[in-house]
C-alpha positions in Angstrom: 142.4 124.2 140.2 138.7 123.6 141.5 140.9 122.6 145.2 142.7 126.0 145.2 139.9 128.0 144.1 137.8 126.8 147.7 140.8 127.3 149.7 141.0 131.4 148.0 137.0 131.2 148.8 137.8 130.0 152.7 140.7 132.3 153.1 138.8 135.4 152.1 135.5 134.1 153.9 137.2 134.3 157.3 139.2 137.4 156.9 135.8 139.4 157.9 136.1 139.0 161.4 139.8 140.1 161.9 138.9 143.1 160.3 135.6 143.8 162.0 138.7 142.9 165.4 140.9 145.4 164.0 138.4 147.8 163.9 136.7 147.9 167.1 140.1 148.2 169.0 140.8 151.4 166.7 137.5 152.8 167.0 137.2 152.3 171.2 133.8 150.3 170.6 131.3 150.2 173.8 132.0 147.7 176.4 128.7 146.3 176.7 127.6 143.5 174.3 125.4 144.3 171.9 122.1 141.3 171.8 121.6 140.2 167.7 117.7 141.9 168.4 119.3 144.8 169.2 121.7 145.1 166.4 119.3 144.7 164.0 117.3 147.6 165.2 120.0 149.6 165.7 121.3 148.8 161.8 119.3 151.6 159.7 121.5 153.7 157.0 122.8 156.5 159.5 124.8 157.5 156.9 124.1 158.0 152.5 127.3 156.0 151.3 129.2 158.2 148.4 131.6 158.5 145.7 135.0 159.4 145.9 138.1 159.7 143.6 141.8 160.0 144.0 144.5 161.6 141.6 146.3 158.5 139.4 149.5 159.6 139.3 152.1 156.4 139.7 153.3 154.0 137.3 155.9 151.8 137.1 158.1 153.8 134.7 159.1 155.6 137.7 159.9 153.1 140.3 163.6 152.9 140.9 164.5 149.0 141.8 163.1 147.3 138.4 165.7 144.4 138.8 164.4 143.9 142.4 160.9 143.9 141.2 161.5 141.5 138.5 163.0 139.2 140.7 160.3 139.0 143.2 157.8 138.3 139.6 160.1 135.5 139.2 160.0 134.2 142.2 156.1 134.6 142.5 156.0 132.9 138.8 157.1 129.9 140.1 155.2 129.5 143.8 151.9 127.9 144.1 150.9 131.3 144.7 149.2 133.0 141.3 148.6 136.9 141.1 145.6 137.2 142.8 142.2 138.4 141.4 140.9 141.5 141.8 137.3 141.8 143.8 138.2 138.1 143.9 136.0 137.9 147.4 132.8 140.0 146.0 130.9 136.9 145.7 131.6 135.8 149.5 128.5 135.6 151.5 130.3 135.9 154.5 132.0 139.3 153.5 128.4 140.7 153.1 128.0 142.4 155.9 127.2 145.5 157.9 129.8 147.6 160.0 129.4 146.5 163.8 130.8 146.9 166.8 132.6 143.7 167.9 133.9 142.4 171.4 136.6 141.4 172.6 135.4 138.9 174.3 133.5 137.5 171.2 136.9 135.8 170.7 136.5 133.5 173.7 139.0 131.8 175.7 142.6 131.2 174.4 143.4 127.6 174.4 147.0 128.4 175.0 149.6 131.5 175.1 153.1 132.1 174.1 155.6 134.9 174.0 157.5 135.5 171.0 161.1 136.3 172.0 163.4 136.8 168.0 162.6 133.7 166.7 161.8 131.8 169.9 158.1 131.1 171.4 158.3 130.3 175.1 154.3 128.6 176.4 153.1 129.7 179.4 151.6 127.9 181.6 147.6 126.9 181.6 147.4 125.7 178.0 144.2 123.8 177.5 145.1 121.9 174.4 143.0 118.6 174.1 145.8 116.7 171.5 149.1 117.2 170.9 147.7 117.5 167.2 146.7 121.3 168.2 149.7 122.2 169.9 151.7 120.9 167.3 150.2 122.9 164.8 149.6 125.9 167.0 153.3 125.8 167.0 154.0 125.5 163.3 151.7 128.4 162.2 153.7 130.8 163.8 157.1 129.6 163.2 155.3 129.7 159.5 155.0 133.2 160.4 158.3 134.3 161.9 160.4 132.6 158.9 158.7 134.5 156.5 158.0 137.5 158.5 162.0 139.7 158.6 163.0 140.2 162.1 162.9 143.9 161.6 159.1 144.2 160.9 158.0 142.7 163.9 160.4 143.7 166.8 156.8 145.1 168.3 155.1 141.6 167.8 155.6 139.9 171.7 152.8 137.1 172.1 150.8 134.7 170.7 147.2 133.6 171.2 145.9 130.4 170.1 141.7 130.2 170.1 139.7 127.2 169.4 137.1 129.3 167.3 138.2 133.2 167.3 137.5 135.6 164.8 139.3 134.4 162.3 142.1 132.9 161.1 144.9 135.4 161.9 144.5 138.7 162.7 146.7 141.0 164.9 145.8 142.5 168.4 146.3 145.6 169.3 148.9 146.4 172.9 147.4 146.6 176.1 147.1 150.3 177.0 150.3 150.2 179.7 151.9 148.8 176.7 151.2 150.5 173.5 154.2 149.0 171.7 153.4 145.2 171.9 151.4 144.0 170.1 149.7 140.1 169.7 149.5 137.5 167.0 146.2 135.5 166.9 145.1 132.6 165.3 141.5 131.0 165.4 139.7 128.2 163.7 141.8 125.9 165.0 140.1 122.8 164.1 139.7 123.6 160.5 143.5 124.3 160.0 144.4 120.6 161.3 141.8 119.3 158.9 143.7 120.7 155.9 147.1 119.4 157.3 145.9 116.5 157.6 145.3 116.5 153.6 148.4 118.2 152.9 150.5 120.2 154.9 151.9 122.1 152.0 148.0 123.0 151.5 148.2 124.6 154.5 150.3 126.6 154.3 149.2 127.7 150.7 146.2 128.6 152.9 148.0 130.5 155.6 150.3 132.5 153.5 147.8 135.1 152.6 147.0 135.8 156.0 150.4 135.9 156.8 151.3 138.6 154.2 147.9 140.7 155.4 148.9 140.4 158.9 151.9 141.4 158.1 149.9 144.4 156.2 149.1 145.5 159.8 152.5 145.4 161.5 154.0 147.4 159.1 151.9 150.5 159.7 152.0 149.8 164.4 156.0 149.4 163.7 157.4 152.2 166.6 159.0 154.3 163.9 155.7 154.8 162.7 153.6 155.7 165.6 153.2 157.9 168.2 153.6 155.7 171.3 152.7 158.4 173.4 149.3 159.1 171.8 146.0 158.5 173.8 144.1 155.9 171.1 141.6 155.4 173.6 140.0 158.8 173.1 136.7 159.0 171.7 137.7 161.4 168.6 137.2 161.1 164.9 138.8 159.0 162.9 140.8 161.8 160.6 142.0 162.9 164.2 143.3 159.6 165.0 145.3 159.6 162.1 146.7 162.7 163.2 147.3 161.8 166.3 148.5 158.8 166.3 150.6 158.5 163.0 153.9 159.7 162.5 154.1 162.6 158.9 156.0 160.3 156.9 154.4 156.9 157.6 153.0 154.5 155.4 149.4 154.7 156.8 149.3 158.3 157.0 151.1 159.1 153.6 147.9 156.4 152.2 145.3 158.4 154.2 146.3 161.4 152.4 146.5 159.8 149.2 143.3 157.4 149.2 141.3 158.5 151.9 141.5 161.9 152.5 138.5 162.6 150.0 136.2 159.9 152.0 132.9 161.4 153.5 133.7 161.5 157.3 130.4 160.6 158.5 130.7 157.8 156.6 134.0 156.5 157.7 133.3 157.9 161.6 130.0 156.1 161.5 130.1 152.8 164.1 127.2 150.6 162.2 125.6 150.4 158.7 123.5 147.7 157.3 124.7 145.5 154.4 122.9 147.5 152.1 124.8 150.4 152.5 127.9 148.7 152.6 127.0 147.3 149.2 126.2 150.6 147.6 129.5 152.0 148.7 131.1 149.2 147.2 129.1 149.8 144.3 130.1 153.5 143.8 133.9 153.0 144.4 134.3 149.2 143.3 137.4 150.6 141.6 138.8 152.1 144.0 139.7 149.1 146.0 141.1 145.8 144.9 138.9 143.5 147.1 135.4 143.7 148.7 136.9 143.3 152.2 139.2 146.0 151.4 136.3 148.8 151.5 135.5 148.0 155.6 138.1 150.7 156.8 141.4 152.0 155.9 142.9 149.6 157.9 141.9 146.5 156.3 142.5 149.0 152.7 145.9 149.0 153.6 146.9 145.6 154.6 144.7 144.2 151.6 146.4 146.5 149.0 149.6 145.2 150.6 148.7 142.0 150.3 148.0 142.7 146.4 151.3 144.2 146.1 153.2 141.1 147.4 151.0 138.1 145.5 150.6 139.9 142.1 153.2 140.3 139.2 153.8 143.6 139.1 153.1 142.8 135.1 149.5 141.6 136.2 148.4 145.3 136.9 146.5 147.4 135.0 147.2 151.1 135.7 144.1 152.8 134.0 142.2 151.4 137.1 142.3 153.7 140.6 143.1 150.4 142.8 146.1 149.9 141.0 147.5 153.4 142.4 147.2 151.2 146.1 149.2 148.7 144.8 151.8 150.8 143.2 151.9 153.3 146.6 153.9 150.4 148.0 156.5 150.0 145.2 157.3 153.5 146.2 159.5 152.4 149.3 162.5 150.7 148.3 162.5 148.6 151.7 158.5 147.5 151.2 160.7 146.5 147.3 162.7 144.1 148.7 160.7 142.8 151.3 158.6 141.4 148.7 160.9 139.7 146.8 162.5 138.3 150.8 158.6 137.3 151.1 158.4 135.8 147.8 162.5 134.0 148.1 160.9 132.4 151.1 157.7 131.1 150.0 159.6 129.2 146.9 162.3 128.0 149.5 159.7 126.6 151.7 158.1 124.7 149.0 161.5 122.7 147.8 161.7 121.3 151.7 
């Protein structure tokens, strides 16, 4: 138990940075790196964090699919992965951080690049891979992530970036702007992720498979029948235009804006740096309105984390007098999101008996 409980701790240690990535290419961040002395001048509360609320209005009594739901609990009752504990990341020091701008070039070289074609990976050429340890690996992460990852929900996902430090451990990067459909799977930290093969590589990929699902998070709400391909992201508007802009009426991320978000202050949310201290206090005033600490950075990394929550907890686990259940339940809403968790959860099981 003590051996799981540090993976959880690494897991949600490095998730900061690919939501700080995430953020800065939806936000249009300023090209110019910023020098750690000038960051922390620039950090000073620009904006009072508040309190919001949300309506509770779902339960389980009216979700349609209850035989689908209860076989995706059975499924997660018998994988090595547990419901997952909420604010199980507030003690992370790592998570306790201010809202910056980050760069894209703070992710450094790739070490090697792929395109994902189905279920194929093709390299191209230059990869600097010192062993064929890291290429090996490289390799099996993302096959990891295309078996458990349907076909369907990533038809917009075309490369594959491999960095030797990076971010994080996987995050997703946004399209190039003469390509706003294709989008990038990345993986950093290389080095660390071979050090817990070599202990086990079923440990691995106990340790991967959250990332996986909150990547997957991300996807879900870029999928083309969600966005407006057409829109201009680049533009330097507010982030309740953006929504508007560039998310289709019905789709998942604007149907959660307008459920969760729509009540946030918008200087708080349009605001491009805060200290830790404000941070904190926001998480302090709406602690139950999200079910992790790292979920409270943006509605983004809301979205995908409540996801995440809604594929690695029993849907018996949840307790419905608390406002970050309505997250979880806003996904058990869409008979397709239904049975791609018990698909998810099929799979996880199956991988374990090879």
């Amino acid at each position: 138990m003590k051996k799981q409980n540090v993976y959880i701790v690494f897991i949600l240690g490095l998730l900061v940075g690919w939501g700080c990535l995430f953020a800065y290419y939806h936000t249009n961040a300023a090209k110019v790196p910023v020098q750690q002395e000038q960051v922390k001048e620039k950090l000073v509360s620009k904006v009072e964090p508040i309190a919001f609320s949300f309506d509770k209005k779902l339960n389980l009594e009216n979700i349609q699919q209850k035989n689908v739901i209860e076989k995706g609990d059975n499924q997660l009752q018998i994988s090595p992965f547990k419901s997952l504990k909420i604010h199980g990341d507030e003690d992370v020091d790592s998570l306790k951080i201010g809202r910056m701008r980050l760069e894209k070039e703070d992710l450094g070289e790739d070490i090697a690049h792929y395109s994902i074609l189905g279920d194929t990976i093709y390299l191209h050429k230059g990869a600097t891979f010192k062993e064929d340890t890291q290429k090996e690996i490289s390799e099996t992460i993302v096959r990891d992530f295309l078996e458990i990852v349907p076909a369907e929900y990533r038809e917009h996902l075309t490369d594959y970036h491999v960095y030797q430090t990076g971010a994080s451990y996987m995050f997703i990067i946004p399209p190039r702007k003469e390509v706003q459909s294709a989008y990038s799977l990345g993986v950093g930290h290389l080095e660390e992720i071979i050090s817990l093969d070599k202990q086990n590589s079923k440990s691995r990929y106990e340790f991967e498979m959250p990332f996986i699902v909150n990547a997957l998070g991300h996807l879900l709400y870029t999928m083309p029948n969600q966005i407006d391909v057409e829109a201009n992201v680049g533009q330097q508007i507010s982030f309740s235009e953006s929504i508007q802009k560039t998310f289709n009426k019905d789709s998942y991320l604007r149907q959660f804006f307008t459920e969760y978000w729509k009540n946030v202050d918008l200087k708080w949310i349009d605001v491009d740096e805060t200290t830790w201290e404000a941070e904190r206090q926001f998480f302090k005033l709406n602690k139950d309105n999200f079910v992790s600490l790292y979920a409270r950075k943006d509605i983004y990394e809301d979205f995908a984390e409540s996801f995440k929550y809604f594929v690695l907890t029993k849907s018996t686990d949840l307790d419905v007098t608390k406002p970050y259940t309505q997250k979880i339940l806003f996904f058990y809403q869409y008979p397709e999101l239904v049975e791609l968790r018990t698909l998810i959860l099929t799979k996880m099981v199956e991988y374990e008996k090879k």
